[in-house]
C-alpha positions in Angstrom: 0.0 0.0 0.0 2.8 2.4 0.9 4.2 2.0 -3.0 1.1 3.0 -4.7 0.5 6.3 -5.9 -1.6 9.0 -3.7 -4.0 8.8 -7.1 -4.5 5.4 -7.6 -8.0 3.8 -6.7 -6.4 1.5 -3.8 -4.7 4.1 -2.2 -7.8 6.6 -2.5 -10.2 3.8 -1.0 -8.0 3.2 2.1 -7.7 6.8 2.5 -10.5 9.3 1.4 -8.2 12.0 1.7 -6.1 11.2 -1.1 -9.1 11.9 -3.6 -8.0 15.3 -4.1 -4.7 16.3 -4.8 -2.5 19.1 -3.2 -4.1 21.6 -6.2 -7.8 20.9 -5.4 -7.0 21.1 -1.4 -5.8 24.3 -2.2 -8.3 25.4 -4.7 -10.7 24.6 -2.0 -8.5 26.9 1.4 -8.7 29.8 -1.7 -12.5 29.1 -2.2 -13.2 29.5 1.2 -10.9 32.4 1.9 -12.2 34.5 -0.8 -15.7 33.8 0.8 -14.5 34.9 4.0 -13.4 38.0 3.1 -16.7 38.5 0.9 -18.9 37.8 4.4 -16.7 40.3 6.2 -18.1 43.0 4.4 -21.6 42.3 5.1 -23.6 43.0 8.3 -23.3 39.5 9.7 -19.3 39.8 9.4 -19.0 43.2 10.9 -20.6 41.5 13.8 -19.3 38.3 13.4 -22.5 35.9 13.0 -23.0 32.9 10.3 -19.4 32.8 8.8 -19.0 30.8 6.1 -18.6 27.0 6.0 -16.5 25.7 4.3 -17.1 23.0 1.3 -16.8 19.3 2.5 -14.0 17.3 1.3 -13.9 14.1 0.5 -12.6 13.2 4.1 -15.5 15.0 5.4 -18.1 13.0 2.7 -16.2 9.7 4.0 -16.4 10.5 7.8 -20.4 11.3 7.3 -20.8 7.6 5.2 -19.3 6.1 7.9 -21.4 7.4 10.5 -24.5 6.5 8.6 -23.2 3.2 7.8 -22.7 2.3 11.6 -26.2 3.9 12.6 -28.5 0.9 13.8 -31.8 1.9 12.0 -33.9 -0.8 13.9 -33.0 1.0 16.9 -34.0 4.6 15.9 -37.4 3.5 14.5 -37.7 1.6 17.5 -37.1 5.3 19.4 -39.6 6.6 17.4 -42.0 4.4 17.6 -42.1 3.6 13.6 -44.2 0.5 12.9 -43.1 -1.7 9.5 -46.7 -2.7 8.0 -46.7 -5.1 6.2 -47.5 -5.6 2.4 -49.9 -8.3 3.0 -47.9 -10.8 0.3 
């Protein structure tokens, strides 16, 4: 794994991170800079409310999958009180 390149598919499946290269990371810090300075000369950046997010990156998209993918769906419709009807088959 360590001999593959950061671009190839095995090395980008082990490690989300490597989906982007160092360009698009920093097309993305530019991105959010330049909306940063754009909020800070409205109302809400004069008084510092609602700054800007910034894009998720394919870390970020990963982390969230992962997170969904361990969530035990029988457990929070169980919380909620959802009932499964059945389709009479």
């Amino acid at each position: 794994m360590e001999q593959l390149p950061a671009d190839s598919r095995t090395a980008r499946a082990q490690n989300p991170e490597a989906e982007w290269g160092t360009t698009e990371y920093l097309l993305w810090r530019i991105e959010h800079t330049l909306r940063v300075i754009a909020w800070q000369s409205t109302e809400d950046g004069a008084k510092g409310r609602r700054p800007p997010k910034p894009l998720p990156t394919p870390a970020d998209r990963a982390r969230v999958e992962r997170r969904l993918q361990a969530t035990d769906i029988d457990f929070i419709n169980q919380k909620l009180g959802y009932v499964e009807v059945a389709d009479g088959n």
